[in-house]
C-alpha positions as CSV (number, residue, x, y, z in Angstrom):
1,X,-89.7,115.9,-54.2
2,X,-89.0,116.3,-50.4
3,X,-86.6,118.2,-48.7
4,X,-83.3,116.0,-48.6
5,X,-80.0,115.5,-46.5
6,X,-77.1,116.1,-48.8
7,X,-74.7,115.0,-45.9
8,X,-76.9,111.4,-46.3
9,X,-77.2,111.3,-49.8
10,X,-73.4,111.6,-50.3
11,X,-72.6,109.2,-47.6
12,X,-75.0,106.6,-49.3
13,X,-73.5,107.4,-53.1
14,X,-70.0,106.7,-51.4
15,X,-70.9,103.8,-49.9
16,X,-72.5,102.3,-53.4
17,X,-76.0,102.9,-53.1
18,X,-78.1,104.0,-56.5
19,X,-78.7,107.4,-56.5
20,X,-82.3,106.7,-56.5
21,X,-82.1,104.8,-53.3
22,X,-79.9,107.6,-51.9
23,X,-82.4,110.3,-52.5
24,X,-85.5,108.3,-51.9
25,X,-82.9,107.3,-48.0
26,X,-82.0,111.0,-47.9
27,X,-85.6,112.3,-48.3
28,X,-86.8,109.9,-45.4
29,X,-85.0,111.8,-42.8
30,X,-86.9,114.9,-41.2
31,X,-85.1,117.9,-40.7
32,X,-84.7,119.0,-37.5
33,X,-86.7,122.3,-37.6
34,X,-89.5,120.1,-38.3
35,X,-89.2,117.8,-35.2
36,X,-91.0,118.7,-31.8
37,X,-88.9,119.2,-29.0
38,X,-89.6,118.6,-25.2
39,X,-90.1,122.0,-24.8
40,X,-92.1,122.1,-27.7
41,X,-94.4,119.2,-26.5
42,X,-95.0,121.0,-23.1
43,X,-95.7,124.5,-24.3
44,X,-98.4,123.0,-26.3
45,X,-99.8,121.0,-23.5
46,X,-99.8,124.1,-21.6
47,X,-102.0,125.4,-24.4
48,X,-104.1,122.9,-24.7
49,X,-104.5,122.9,-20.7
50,X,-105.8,126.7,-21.2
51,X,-107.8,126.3,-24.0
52,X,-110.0,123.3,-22.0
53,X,-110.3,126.4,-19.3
54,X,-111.5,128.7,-21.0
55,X,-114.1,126.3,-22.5
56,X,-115.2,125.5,-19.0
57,X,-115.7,129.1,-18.3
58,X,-118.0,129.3,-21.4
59,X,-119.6,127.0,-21.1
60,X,-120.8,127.4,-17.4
61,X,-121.0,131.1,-17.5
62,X,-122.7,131.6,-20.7
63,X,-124.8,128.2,-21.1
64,X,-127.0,129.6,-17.8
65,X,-127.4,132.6,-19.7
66,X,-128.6,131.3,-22.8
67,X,-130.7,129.3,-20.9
68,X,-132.7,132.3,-19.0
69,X,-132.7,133.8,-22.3
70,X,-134.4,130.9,-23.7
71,X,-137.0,130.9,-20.7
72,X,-137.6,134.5,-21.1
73,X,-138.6,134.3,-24.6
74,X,-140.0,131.0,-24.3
75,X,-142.7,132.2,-20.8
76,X,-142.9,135.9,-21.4
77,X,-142.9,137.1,-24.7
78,X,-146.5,137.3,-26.0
């Protein structure tokens, strides 16, 4: 069972729905602390912005290094 509006559910009893199809109604609706916002939305593309950076950064400051690593052992290790 879901979390449910009470201010719905007694609307829809009032109004002469079951009390089945009031809950199941009532349940439907999301609670606002569980809805994104604007803000919301652009702090995490903000994030995600940052994260792609900093996977940039690895990968085009490490991957050379991996790669003369790689040669080393490959060309002068005996």
């Amino acid at each position: 069972m879901g979390v449910m509006v009470s201010e719905i559910y007694d609307a829809l009893i009032d109004a002469g729905a079951t009390e089945a199809k009031a809950r199941a109604a009532a349940e439907a609706i999301p609670i606002s602390d569980q809805l994104a916002t604007k803000r919301d939305i652009i702090e995490l593309k903000t994030d995600i912005a940052s994260l792609k950076a900093d996977s940039k950064i690895i990968k085009y400051v490490f991957a050379p290094a991996v790669i003369l690593l790689l040669l080393k052992i490959a060309f002068f290790s005996s």
